[in-house]
C-alpha positions as semicolon CSV with decimal commas, in nm:
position;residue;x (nm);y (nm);z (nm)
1;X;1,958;-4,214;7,010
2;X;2,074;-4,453;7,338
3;X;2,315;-4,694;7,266
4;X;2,072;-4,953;7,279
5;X;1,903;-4,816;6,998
6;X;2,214;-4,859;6,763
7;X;2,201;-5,236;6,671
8;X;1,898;-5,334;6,527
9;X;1,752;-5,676;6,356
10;X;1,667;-5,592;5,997
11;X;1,486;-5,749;5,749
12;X;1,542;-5,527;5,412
13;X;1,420;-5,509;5,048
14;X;1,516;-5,373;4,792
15;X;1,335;-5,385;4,426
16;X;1,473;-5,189;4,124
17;X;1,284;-5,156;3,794
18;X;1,402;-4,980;3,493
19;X;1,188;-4,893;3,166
20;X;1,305;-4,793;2,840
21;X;1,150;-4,831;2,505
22;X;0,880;-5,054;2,625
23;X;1,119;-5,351;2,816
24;X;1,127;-5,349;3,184
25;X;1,426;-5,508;3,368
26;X;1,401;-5,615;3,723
27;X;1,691;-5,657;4,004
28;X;1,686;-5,638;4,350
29;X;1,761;-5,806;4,691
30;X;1,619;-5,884;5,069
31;X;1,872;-5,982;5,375
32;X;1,799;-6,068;5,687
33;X;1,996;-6,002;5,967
34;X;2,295;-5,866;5,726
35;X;2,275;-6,200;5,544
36;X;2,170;-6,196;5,178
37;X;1,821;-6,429;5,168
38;X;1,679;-6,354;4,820
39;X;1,791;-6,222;4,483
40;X;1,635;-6,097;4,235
41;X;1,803;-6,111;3,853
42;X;1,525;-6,048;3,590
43;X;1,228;-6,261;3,638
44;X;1,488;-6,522;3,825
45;X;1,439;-6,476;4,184
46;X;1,649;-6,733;4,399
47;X;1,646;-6,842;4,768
48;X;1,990;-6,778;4,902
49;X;1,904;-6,892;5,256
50;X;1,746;-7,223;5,269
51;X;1,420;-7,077;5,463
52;X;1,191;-7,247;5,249
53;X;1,168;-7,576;5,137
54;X;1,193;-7,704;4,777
55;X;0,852;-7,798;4,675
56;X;0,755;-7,407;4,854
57;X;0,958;-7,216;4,742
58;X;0,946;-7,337;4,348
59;X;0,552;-7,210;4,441
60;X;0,664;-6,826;4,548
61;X;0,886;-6,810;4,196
62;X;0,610;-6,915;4,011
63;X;0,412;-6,633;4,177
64;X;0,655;-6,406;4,155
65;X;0,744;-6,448;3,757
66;X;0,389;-6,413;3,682
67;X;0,390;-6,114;3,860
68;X;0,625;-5,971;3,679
69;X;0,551;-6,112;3,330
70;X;0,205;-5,936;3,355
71;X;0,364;-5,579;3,471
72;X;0,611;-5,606;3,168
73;X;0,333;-5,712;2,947
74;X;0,170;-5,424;3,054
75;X;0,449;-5,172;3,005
76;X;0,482;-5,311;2,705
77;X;0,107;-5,230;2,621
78;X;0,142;-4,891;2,773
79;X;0,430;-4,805;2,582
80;X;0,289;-4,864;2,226
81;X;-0,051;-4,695;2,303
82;X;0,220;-4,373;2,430
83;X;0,548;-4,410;2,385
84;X;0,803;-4,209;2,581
85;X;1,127;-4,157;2,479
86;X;1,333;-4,131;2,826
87;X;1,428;-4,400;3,088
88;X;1,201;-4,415;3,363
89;X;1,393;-4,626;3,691
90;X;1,176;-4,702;4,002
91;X;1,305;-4,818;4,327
92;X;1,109;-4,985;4,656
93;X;1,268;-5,005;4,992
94;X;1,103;-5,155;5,261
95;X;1,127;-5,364;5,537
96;X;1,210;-5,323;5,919
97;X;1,393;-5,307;6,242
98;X;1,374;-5,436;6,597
99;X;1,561;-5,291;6,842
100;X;1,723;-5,467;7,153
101;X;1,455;-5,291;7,384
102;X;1,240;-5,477;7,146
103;X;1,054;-5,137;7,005
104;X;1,010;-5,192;6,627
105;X;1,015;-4,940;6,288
106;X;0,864;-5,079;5,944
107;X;0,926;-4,891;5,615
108;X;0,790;-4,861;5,255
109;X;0,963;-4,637;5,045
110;X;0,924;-4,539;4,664
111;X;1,173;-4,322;4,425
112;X;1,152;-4,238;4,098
113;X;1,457;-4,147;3,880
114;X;1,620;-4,114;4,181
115;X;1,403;-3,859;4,391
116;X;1,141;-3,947;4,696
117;X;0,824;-4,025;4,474
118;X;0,546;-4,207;4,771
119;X;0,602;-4,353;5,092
120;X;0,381;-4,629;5,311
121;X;0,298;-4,494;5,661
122;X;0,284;-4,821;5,845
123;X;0,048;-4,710;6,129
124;X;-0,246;-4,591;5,962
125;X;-0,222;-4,791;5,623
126;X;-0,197;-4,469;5,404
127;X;0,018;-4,366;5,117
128;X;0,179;-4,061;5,090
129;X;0,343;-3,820;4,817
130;X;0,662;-3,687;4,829
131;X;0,722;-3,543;4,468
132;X;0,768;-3,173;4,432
133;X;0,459;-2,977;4,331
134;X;0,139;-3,166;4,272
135;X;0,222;-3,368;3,979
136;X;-0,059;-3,582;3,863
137;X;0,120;-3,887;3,808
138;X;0,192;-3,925;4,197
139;X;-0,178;-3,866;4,241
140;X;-0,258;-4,093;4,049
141;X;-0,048;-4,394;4,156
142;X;-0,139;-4,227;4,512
143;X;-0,473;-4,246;4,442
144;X;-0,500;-4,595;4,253
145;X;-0,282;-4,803;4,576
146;X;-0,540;-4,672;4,868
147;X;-0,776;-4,845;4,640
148;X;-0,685;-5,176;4,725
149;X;-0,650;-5,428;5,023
150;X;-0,339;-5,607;4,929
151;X;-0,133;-5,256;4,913
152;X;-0,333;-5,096;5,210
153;X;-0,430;-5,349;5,477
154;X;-0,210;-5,637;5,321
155;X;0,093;-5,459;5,315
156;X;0,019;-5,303;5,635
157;X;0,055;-5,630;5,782
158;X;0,304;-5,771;5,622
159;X;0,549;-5,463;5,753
160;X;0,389;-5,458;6,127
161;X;0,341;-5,818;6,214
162;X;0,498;-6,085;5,979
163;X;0,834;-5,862;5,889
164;X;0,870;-5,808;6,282
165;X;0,771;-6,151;6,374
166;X;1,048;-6,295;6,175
167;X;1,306;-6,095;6,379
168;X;1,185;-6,185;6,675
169;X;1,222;-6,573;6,572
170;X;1,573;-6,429;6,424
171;X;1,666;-6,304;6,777
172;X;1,551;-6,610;6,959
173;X;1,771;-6,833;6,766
174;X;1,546;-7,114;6,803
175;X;1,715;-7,245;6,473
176;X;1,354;-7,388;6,366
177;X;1,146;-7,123;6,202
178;X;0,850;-7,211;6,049
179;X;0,804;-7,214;5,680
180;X;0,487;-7,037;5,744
181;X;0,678;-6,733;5,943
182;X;0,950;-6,713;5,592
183;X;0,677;-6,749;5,303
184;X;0,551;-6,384;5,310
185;X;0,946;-6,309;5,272
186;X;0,853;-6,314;4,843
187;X;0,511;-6,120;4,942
188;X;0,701;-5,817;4,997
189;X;0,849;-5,865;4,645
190;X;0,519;-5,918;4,468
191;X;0,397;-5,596;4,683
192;X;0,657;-5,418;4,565
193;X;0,584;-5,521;4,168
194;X;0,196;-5,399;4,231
195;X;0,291;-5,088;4,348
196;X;0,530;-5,014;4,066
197;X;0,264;-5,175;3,828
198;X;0,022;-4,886;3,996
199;X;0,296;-4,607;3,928
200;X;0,385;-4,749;3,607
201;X;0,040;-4,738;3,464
202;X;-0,007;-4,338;3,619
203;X;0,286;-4,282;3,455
204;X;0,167;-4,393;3,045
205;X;-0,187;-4,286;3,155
206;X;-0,031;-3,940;3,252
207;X;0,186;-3,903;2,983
208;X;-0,082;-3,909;2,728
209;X;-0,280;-3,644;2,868
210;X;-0,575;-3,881;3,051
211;X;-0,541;-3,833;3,378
């Protein structure tokens, strides 16, 4: 790539979730311009850069430890109804790039136990598989996120526009960026707990035989 091309803006996520024996543990982080902006610790998630203020951002933790109260509620369900002896760890990366010729690249990607499991293609809205063979549990999640807005159209969005928007306020420097332009920022975390809530689900649904 040109030289130009070597220093982008970034916005980046990261979500891990681990389940074992029914309990679900959550970490994870976003940055923004190589500077650490949320963190996830459990169902704690904490504003590290002050892009919010108080009374707003106490709002997106409350949103986001619902979020994922319900999904371990519901791996806790899953888990009695078919247990499964084994640790199952899931990973989301998204996020995205501008480049000083201001050309931009979004991302959504999803591992699981360590190996390419689906992946977002940002242009056309569309999930796709990447585990070997056709294994019916990436079908199903597959299957079960084209089914709704807020991971097709929503997310979409979120990785085109508002993730690209806030690195062209980064790059302007203005120093006043709207609370409105940083409150999706958590979005992309509660995106990222529906999709694993969508894999998660395949995943007990599978196991037992149902799909």
């Amino acid at each position: 790539c040109p030289a130009s091309l070597a220093v982008p803006l970034a916005f980046t996520m990261l979500q891990w979730t681990r389940v074992s024996n029914g309990n679900s543990v959550f970490w994870g982080n976003a940055s923004l311009d190589g500077r650490l902006s949320h963190l996830l610790e459990g169902f704690n998630v904490t504003q590290v850069l002050p892009l919010e203020s108080p009374d707003a951002w106490a709002r997106r933790q409350r949103d986001v430890d619902t979020y994922l109260q319900l999904f371990s509620q519901l791996v806790k369900f899953f888990s009695k109804e078919r247990p499964i002896n084994y640790t199952q760890s899931l990973c989301c990366h998204l996020g995205c790039h501008l480049f000083p010729n201001s050309t931009a690249h979004s991302f959504y990607e999803v591992t699981l136990n360590g190996t390419a499991f689906l992946s977002f293609h940002v242009p056309n809205a569309t999930w796709e598989r990447h585990w070997p063979g056709r294994d019916m549990v990436a079908t199903f999640a597959e299957k079960e996120l084209m089914k709704y807005t807020r991971t097709t159209q929503d997310l979409q969005h979120f990785l085109n526009t508002t993730c690209i928007d806030i690195l062209r306020g980064q790059s302007a420097r203005t120093g006043k960026q709207s609370s409105r332009s940083h409150a999706p920022l958590v979005l992309g975390l509660i995106l990222g707990a529906f999709a694993l809530l969508c894999i998660a689900v395949g995943i007990f649904w599978c196991t037992g035989g149902s799909c």
